[in-house]
C-alpha positions as CSV (number, residue, x, y, z in Angstrom):
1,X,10.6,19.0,8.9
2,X,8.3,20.6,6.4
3,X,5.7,18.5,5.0
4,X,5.4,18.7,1.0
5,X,2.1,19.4,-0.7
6,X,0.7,16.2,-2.1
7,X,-1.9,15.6,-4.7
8,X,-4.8,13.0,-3.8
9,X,-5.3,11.0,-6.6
10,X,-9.3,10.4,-8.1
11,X,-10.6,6.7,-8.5
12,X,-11.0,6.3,-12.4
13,X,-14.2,4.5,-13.0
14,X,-12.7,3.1,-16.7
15,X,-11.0,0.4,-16.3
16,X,-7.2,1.1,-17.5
17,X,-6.1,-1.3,-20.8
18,X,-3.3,-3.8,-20.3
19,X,-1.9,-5.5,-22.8
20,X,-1.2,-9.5,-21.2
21,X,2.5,-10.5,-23.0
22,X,3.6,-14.3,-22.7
23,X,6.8,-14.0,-21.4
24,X,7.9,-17.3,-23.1
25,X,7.4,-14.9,-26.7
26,X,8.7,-11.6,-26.0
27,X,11.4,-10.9,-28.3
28,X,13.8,-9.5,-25.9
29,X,13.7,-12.9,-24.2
30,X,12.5,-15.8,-27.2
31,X,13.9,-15.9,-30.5
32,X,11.1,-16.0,-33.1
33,X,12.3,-19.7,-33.8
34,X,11.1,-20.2,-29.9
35,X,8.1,-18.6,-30.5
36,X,7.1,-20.9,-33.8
37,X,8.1,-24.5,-32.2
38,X,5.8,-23.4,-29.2
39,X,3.1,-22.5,-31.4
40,X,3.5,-25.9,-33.4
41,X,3.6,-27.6,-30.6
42,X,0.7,-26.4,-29.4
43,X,-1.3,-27.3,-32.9
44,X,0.2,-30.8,-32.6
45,X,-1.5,-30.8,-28.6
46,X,-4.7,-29.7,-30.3
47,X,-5.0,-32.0,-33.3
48,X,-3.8,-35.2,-30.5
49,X,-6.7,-33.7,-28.3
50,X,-9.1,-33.7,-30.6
51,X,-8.4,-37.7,-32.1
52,X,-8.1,-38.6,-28.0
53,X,-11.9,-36.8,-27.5
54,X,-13.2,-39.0,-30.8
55,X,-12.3,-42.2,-29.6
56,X,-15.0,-42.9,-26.5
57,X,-13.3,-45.8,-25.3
58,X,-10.5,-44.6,-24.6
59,X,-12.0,-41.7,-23.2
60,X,-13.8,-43.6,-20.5
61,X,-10.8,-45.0,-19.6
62,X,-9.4,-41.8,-19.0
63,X,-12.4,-41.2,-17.3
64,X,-11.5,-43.7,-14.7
65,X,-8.1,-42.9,-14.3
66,X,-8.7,-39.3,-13.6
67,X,-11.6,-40.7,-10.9
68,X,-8.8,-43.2,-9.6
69,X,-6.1,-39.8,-9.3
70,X,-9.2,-37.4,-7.8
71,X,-9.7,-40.5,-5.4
72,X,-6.1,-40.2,-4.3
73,X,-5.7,-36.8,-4.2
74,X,-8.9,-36.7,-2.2
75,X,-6.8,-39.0,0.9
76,X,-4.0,-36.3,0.7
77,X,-5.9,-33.1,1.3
């Protein structure tokens, strides 16, 4: 059997562009109704997040709790 020419390919020093695409908002797969509860959502997450991060006692006892769950977690692995 003959063996076909073959064409050794150079190492490119640029890095090559890729565009990084959510798979939840493509429009092939998410309606654009999807794609605007997700991003509501998401701002709802924030604004919650941010009044959580104000209020320090309640952040300390979240504190703890994530101690208490590293603690745990700690016994497993």
């Amino acid at each position: 059997m003959a063996k076909l020419p073959v064409q050794k390919l150079k190492a490119s020093k640029k890095p090559i562009p890729v565009k990084i695409v959510s798979d939840d908002c493509v429009p092939s797969t998410g309606s654009k109704e999807q794609c605007n509860w997700r991003a509501e959502d998401a701002l709802r997450t924030v604004k919650e997040y941010e009044k959580i991060k104000s209020d320090k006692s309640l952040m300390k006892d979240v504190k703890n709790l994530a101690k208490e769950e590293m603690n745990k977690l700690k016994k497993i692995c």
